[in-house]
C-alpha positions, 0 to 999 in steps of 0.5 A: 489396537494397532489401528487406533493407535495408528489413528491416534498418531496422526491426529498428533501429526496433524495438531502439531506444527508445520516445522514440527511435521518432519520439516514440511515447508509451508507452502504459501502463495501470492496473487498480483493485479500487475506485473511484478517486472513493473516499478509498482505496487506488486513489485514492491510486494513481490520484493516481501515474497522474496525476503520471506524466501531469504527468511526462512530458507527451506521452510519455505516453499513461494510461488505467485501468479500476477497479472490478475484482474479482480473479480472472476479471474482472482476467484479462480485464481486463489481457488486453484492455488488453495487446491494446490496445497497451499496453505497460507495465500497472499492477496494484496489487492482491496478488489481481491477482498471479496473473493478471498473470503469466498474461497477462505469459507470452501477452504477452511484448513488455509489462511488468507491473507487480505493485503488492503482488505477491510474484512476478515473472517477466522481464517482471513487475516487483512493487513495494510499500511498508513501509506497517508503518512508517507504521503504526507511527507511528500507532500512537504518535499513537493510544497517546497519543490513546486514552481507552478503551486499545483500537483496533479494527483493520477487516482485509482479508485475514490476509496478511504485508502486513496482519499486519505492519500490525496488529502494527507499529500495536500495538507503536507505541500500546504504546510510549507506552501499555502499557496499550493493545490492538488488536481485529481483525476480518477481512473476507476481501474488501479492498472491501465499504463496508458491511461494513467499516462494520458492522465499525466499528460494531462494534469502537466498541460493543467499547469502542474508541474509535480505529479503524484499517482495511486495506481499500478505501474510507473507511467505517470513516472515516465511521463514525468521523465519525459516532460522535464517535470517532477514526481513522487514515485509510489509503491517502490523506487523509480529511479531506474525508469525516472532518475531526474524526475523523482522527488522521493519514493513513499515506499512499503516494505512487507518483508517483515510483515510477510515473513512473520506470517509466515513463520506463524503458520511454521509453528501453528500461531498463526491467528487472524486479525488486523495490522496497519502499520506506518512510519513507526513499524517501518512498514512505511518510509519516504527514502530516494530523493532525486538529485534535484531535491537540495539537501535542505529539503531532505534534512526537513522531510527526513525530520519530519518522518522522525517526528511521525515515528515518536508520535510527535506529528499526525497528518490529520491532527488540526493545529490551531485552526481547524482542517477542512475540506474542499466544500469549506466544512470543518472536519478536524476542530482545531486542536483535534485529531482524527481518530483511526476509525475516522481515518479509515472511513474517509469519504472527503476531500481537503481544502486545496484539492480541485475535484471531487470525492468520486463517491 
């Protein structure tokens, strides 16, 4: 008798809550392509880790290992931290998606969280941002800032995520300055600080004198720094290593998102799905201008951010004549917007962009 009853209570414990299980705080975990001391992309998640210990205090227990390549070494990596215990992990890489689902089906009682991912599974929620909106508003300070009316843009990989980047910044620098044109240069690797260096180099002796990156660190912020020339800083503020060449930051902010999540496992709502948000969540936003942007040029950029907020603007809906792309096929009618379908699936690049989709 006693021990049915015995039995009986602890399948209770274990159906109820973490919060409700004396208190347990949720262990949850995040895995890093880079190095959280560099001004980048796992930087600025690494910053979401922290507001989520700041959220929930003791009902939260947060560990991360960074400085992790995609592919065997990211397996291993979520594998061991699934082994530990933890029960929620944080894999905010679109290279990771693969070996998150791999681990998620020998571990079914955790939760993944797919950060970039495209695919999920009962316990693997992916989420992102619409960076491209963030994009787009650089595009306009940098239209506005440009002398030589070319960019150069330092690529990772020709992904929907990337392209929708490249061609959301060339129709915002295009809308105040026709003239203006994007080269790219594609690196197939998201975190190689030289390489992305040289890529900058190279793009400033092509002519451009603005620089905008998707990758990893903040060299392309330095390189910049280095030659009098300007940039639009990634992932998080870049001030500190580039203060007169930053033109803004396009900047994500994950401690919301992050700390819902894991409150979610708290009190056992979590469930998987799919979030992408922008400018209207605050999960995106254009924000440090640099000091030589003129105050005019902020006010006008800082509008348009509200105008994306409240619906009124979409980078990829056509005005009167129609977007295309840079092999002069329509791809937006005029009067047309793209759908979020469309937008994710992205295999072209813009009129005004020199290069190629990489595909």
């Amino acid at each position: 008798m006693y021990k049915n009853l015995i039995a009986a209570l602890a399948a209770v414990c274990l159906s109820l809550p973490v919060s409700a299980q004396q208190h347990t705080p949720v262990k949850a975990a995040w895995v890093y392509v880079s190095s959280v001391n560099d001004a980048g992309w796992s930087r600025q998640h690494d910053r979401g880790r922290r507001a989520v210990e700041q959220a929930l205090g003791g009902l939260a227990q947060t560990t991360y290992v960074e400085n992790v390549p995609e592919g065997a070494d990211a397996e291993r990596v979520i594998r061991d931290l699934a082994r530990q215990g933890c029960q929620i992990i944080f894999t905010p890489s679109f290279g990771y998606m693969e070996s998150t689902l791999k681990v998620a089906r020998e571990f079914p009682q955790a939760r993944f969280e797919s950060i970039s991912g495209l695919k999920q599974a009962p316990n693997v929620a992916t989420a992102n941002a619409r960076y491209y909106e963030g994009r787009y508003l650089a595009g306009i300070a940098a239209g506005r800032m440009t002398r030589s009316n070319r960019a150069g843009y330092v690529a990772g990989f020709p992904i929907p995520e990337v392209l929708q980047g490249i061609n959301a910044f060339t129709l915002g620098m295009r809308s105040v300055n026709p003239e203006a044109e994007v080269r790219v240069i594609w690196l197939n690797e998201w975190f190689n600080p030289p390489r992305e260096r040289e890529a900058a180099m190279t793009l400033l002796d092509q002519g451009a004198d603005v620089l905008v990156y998707h990758t990893g660190s903040a060299a392309v912020m330095t390189a910049a720094q280095e030659r009098g020339a300007l940039a639009v800083a990634y992932h998080a503020d870049a001030r500190a290593i580039a203060p007169q060449a930053q033109i803004a930051a396009v900047t994500h902010q994950w401690g919301d998102y992050y700390t819902r999540r894991v409150r979610a496992v708290l009190d056992g709502s979590w469930s998987s799905g799919d979030v992408w948000g922008g400018v209207k969540t605050g999960m995106v936003r254009i924000e440090a201008f640099g000091p030589k942007v003129p105050r005019t040029v902020q006010a006008e950029v800082l509008t348009r951010q509200k105008d994306i907020a409240a619906g009124t603007l979409a980078p990829f809906r056509a005005g009167a004549t129609p977007v295309r792309d840079n092999r002069n096929q329509v791809r937006i009618p005029a009067g047309a917007a793209l759908s979020d379908n469309e937008i994710r699936q992205m295999d072209w690049l813009v009129e005004g962009v020199r290069g190629n989709a990489g595909l």
